[in-house]
VOVOMI-290117 format. One line per field, with one value per atom (N, C-alpha, C): chain; z, x, y; residue number from 1; atom name. Coordinates in Angstrom, 1 decimal. Each point is the difference from the previous one (the first is absolute). Example, Ala and Ser with C-alpha at 12.3 -4.5 7.8 and 13.67 -1.06 7.14 Angstrom:
residues 2
chain = (A	A	A	A	A	A) .
w = (7.8	0.0	0.0	-0.7	0.0	0.8) .
u = (13.2	-0.9	0.9	-0.4	0.9	-0.8) .
v = (-5.7	1.2	1.2	1.1	1.1	1.1) .
resi = (1	1	1	2	2	2) .
name = (N	CA	C	N	CA	C) .
end
This chain:
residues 130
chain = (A	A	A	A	A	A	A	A	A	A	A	A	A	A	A	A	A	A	A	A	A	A	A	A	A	A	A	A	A	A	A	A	A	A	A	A	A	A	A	A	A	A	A	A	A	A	A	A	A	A	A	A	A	A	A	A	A	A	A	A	A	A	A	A	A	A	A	A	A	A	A	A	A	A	A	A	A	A	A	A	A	A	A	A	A	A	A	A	A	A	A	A	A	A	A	A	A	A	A	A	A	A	A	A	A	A	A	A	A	A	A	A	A	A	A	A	A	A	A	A	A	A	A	A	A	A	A	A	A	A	A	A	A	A	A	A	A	A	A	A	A	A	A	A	A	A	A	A	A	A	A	A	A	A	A	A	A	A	A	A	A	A	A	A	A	A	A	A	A	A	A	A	A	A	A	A	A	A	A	A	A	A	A	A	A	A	A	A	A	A	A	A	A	A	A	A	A	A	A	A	A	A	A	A	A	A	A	A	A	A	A	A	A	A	A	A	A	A	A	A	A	A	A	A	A	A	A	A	A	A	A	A	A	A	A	A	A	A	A	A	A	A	A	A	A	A	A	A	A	A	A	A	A	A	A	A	A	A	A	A	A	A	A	A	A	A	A	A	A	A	A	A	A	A	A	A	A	A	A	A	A	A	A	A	A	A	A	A	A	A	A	A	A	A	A	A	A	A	A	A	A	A	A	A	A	A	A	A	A	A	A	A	A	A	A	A	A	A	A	A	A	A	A	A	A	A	A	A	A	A	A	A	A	A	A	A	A	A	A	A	A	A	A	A	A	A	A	A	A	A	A	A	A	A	A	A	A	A	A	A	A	A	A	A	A	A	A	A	A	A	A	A	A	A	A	A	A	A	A	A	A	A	A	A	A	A	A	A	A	A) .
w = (39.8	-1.5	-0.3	-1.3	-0.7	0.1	0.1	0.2	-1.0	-0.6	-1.4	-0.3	0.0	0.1	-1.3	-0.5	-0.5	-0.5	0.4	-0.1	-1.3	-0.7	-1.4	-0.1	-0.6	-0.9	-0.8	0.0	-1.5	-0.8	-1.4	-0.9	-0.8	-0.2	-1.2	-1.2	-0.6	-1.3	1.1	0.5	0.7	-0.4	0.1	-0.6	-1.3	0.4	-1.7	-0.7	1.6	-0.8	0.3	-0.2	0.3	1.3	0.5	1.1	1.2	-0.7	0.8	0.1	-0.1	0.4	-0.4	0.5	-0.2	-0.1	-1.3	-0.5	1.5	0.3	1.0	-0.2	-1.4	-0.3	0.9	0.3	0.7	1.4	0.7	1.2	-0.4	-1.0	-0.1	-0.2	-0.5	-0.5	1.5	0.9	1.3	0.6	-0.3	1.0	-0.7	-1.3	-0.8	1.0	0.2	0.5	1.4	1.1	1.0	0.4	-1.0	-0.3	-0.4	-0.8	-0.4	1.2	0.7	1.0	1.1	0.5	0.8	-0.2	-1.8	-0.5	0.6	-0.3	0.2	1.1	1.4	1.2	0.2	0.0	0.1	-0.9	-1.4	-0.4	-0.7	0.0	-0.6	-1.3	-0.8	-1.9	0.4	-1.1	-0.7	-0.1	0.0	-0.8	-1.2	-0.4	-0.8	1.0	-0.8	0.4	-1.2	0.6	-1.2	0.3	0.8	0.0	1.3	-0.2	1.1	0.0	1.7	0.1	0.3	0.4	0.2	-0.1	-0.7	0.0	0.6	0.8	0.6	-0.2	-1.0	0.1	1.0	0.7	1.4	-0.2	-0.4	0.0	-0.9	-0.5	-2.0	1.1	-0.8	0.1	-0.9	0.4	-0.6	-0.4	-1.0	0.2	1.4	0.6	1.0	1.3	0.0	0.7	0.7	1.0	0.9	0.4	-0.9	0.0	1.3	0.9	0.5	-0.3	-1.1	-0.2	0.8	0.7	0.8	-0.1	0.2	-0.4	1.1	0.0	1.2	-0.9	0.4	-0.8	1.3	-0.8	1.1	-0.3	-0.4	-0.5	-1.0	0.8	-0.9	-0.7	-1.4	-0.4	-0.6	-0.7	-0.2	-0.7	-1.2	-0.4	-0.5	0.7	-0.1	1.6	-0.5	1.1	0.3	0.8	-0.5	0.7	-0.4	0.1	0.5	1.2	-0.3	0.5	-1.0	0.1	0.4	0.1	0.5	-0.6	-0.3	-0.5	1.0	0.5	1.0	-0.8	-0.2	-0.2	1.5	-0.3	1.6	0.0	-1.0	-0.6	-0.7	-0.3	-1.4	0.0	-1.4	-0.1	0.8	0.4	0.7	-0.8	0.3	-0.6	-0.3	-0.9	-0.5	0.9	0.2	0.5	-1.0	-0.4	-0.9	-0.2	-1.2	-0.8	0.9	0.8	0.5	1.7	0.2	1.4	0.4	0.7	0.2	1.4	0.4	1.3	0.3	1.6	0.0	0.9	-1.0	1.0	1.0	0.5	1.7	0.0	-0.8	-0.6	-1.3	0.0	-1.6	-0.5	-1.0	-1.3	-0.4	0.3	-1.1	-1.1	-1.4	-1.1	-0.8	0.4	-0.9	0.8	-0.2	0.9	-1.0	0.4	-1.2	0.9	-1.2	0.7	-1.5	0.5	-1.4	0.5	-1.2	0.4	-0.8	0.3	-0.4	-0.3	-0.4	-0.3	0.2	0.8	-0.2	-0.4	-1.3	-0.3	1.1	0.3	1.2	0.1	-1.7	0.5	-0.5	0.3	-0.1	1.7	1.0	1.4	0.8	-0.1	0.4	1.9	0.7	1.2	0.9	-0.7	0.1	2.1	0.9	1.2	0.4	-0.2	0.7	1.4) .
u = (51.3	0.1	0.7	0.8	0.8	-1.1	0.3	-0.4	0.3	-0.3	0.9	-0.7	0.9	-0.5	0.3	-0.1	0.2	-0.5	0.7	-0.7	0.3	-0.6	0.3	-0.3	-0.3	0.1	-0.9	-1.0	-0.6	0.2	0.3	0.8	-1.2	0.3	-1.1	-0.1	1.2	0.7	-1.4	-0.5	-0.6	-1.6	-0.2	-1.5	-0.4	-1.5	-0.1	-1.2	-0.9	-1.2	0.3	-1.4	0.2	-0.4	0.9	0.0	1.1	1.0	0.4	0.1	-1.6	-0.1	1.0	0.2	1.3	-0.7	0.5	-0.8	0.1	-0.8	-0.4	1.3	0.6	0.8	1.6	-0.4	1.6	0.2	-1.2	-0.3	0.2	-0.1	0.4	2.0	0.5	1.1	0.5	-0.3	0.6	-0.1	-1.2	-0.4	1.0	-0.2	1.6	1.4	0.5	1.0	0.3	-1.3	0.1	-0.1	-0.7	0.1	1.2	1.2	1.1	0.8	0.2	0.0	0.5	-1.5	-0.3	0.2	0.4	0.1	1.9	0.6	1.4	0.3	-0.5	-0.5	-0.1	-0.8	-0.5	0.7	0.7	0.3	1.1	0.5	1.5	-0.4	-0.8	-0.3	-1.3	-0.3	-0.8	-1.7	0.3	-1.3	-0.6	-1.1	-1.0	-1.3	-0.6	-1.7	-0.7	-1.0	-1.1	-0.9	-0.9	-1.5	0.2	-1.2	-0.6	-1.3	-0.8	-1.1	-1.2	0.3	-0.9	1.0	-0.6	0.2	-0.9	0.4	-1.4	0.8	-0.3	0.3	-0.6	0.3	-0.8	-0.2	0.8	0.2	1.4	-0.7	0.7	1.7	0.9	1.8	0.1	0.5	0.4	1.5	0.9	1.1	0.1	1.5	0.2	-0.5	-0.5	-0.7	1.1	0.2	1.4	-1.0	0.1	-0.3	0.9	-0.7	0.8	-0.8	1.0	-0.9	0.5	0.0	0.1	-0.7	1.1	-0.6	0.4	-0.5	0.4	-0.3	0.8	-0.7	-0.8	-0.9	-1.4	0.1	0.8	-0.3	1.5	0.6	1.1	-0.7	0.1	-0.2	1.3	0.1	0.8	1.4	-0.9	0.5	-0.5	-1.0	-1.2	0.1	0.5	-0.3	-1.4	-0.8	-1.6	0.8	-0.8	0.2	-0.9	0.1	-1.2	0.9	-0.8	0.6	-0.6	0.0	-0.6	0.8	-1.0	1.2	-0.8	1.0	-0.5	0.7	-1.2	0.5	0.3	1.4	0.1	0.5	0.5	0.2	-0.7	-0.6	-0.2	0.0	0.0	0.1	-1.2	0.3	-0.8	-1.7	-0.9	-1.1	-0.1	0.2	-0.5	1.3	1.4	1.1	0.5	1.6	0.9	0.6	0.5	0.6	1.0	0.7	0.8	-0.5	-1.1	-0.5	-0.7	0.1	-0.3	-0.3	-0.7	-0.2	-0.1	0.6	-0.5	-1.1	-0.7	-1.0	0.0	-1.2	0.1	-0.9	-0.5	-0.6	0.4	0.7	0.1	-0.5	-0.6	-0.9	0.1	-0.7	0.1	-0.6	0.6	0.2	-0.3	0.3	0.5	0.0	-0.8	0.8	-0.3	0.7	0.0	0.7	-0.9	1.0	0.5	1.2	0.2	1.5	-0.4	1.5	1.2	1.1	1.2	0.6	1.2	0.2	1.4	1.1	1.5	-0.1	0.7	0.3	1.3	-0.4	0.6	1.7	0.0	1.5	0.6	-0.6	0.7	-0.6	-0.3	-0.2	1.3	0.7	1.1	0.1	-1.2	0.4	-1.5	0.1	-0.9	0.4	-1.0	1.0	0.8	0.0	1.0	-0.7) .
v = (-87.9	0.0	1.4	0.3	1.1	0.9	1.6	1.4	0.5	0.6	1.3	1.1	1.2	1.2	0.7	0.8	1.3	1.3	1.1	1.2	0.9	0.3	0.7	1.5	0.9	0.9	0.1	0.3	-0.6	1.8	-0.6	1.4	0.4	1.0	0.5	-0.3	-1.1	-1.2	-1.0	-0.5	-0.9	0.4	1.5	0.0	0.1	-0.9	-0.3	0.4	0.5	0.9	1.7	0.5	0.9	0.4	1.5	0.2	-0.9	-0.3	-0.8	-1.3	-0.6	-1.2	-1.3	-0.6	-1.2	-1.3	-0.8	-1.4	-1.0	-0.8	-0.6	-1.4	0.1	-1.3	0.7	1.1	0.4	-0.5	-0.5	-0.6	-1.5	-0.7	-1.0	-0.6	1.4	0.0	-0.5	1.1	0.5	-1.5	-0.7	-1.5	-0.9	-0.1	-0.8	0.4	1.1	0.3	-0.6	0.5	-0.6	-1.6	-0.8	-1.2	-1.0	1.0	-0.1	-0.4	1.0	0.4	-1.4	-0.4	-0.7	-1.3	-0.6	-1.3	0.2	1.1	0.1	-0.7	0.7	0.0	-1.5	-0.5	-1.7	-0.7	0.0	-0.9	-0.1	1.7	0.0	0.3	-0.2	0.2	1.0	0.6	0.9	-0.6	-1.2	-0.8	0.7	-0.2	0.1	0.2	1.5	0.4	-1.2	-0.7	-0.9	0.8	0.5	0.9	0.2	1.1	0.7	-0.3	-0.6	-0.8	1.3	1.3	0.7	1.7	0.9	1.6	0.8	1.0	0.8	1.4	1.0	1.3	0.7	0.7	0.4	1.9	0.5	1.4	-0.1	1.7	0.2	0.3	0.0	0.0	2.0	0.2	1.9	-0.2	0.9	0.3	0.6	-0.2	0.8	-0.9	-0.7	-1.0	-0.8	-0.2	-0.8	-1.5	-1.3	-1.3	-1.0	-0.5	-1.2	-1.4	-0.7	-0.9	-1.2	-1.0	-0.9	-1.5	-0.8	-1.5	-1.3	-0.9	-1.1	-1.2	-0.9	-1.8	-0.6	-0.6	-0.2	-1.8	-0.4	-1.7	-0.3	-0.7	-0.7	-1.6	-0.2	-1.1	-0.6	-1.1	-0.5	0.9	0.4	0.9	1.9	-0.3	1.4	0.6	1.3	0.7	0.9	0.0	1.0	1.4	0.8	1.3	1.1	0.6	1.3	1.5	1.0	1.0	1.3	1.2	1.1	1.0	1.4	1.0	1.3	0.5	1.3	1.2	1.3	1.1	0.6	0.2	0.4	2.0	0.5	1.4	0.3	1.4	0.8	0.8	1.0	1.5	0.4	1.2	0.8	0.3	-0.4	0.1	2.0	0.3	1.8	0.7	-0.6	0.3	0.7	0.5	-0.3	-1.2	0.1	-1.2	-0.9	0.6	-0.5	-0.5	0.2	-0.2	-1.2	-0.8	-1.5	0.1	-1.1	-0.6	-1.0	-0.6	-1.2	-0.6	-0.9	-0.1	-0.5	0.2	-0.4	-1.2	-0.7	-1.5	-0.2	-0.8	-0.3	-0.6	0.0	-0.2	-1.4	-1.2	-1.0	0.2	-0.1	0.4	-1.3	-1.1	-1.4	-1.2	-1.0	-1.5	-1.2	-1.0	-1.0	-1.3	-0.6	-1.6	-0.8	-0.8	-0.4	-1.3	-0.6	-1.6	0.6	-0.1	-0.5	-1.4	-0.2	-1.6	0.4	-0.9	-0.1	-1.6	-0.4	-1.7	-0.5	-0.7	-0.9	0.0	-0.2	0.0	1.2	1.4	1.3	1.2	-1.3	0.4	-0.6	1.2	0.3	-0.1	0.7	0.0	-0.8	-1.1	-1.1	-0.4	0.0	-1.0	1.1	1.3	0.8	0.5) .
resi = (1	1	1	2	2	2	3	3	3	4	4	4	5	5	5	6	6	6	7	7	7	8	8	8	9	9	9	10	10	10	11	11	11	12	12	12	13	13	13	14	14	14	15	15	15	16	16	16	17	17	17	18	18	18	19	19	19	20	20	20	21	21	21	22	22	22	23	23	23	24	24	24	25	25	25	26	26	26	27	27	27	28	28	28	29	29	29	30	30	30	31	31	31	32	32	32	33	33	33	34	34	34	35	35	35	36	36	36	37	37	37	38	38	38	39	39	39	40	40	40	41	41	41	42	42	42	43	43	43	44	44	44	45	45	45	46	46	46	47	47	47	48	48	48	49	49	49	50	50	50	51	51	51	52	52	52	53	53	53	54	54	54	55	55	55	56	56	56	57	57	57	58	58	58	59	59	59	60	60	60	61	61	61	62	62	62	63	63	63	64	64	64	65	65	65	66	66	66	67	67	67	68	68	68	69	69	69	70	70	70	71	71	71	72	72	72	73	73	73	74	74	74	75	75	75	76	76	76	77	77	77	78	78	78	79	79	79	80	80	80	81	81	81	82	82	82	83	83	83	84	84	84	85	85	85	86	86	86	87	87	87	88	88	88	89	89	89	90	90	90	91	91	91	92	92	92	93	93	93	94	94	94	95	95	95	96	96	96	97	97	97	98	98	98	99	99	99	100	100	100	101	101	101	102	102	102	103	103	103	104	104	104	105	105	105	106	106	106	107	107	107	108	108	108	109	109	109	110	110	110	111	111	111	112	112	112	113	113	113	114	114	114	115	115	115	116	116	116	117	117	117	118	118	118	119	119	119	120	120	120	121	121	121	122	122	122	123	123	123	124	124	124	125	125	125	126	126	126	127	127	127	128	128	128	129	129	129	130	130	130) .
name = (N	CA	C	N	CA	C	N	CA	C	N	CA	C	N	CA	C	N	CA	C	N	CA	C	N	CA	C	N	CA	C	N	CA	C	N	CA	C	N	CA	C	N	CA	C	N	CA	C	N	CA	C	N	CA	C	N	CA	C	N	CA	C	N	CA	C	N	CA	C	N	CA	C	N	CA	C	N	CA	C	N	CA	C	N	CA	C	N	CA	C	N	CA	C	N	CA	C	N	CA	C	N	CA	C	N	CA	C	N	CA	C	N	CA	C	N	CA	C	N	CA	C	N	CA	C	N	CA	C	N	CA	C	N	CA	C	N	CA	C	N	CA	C	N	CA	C	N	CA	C	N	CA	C	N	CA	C	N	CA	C	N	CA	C	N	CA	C	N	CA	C	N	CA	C	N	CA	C	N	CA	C	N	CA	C	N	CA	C	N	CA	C	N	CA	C	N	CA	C	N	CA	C	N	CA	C	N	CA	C	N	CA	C	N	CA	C	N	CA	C	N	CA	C	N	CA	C	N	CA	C	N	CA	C	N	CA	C	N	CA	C	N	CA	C	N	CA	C	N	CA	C	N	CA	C	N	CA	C	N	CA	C	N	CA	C	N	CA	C	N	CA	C	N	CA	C	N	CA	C	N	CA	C	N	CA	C	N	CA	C	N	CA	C	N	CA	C	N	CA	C	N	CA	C	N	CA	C	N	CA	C	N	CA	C	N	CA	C	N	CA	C	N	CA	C	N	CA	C	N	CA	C	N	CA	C	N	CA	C	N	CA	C	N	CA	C	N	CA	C	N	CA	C	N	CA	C	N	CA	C	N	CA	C	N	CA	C	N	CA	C	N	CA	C	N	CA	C	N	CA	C	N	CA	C	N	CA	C	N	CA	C	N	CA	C	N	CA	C	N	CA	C	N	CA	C	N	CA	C	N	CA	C	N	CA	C	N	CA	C	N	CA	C	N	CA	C	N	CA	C	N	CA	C	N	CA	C	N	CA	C	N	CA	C	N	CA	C	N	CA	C	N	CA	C) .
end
């Protein structure tokens, strides 16, 4: 089944409490994306996200924070693709560093995982039999 990756940036336009912290819906953005992604991949169109069957926040997201969020299709249906996703903090600023000082870890952090359906309508699956 389709793989999809990507790695982000998270900006300091990204945090939304204080101290940093970054809204848990920016992990969902990133699973939309990689989801996007993966319908391209398998079907040639974009599809449509309909829900997400389960969210698990695991560990808070920071500006400055380097996100790999990553997805696979686990079940093709007719026209439903299922979905699960994972988001790894794999960078961050240097804990009591300067501003500009980061590291990467040497375990990266699950932060986020989720499972959730897509839908492509039949006759906008482009690379149907390829």
């Amino acid at each position: 089944m389709e793989k999809a990756m990507i790695r982000v940036r998270i900006s300091q336009h990204d945090a939304h409490y204080g101290g940093g912290l970054v809204d848990g819906a920016k992990m969902l953005q990133l699973f939309g994306d990689v989801a996007t992604e993966l319908l391209i991949r398998n079907d040639g169109d974009e599809g449509l996200f309909v829900a997400y069957d389960a969210v698990e926040f695991k560990a808070p997201v920071y500006a400055g924070d380097y996100i790999e969020a990553v997805g696979k299709i686990t079940h093709l249906g007719n026209t439903s693709r299922k979905m699960d996703f994972e988001a790894w903090k794999v960078i961050r600023p240097l804990p009591g560093g300067e501003p500009s000082q980061a590291e990467v870890l040497s375990e990266p952090i699950l932060v986020c995982k989720a499972s959730g359906t897509c839908v492509v309508p039949k006759n906008l699956q482009r690379l149907k039999g390829e």
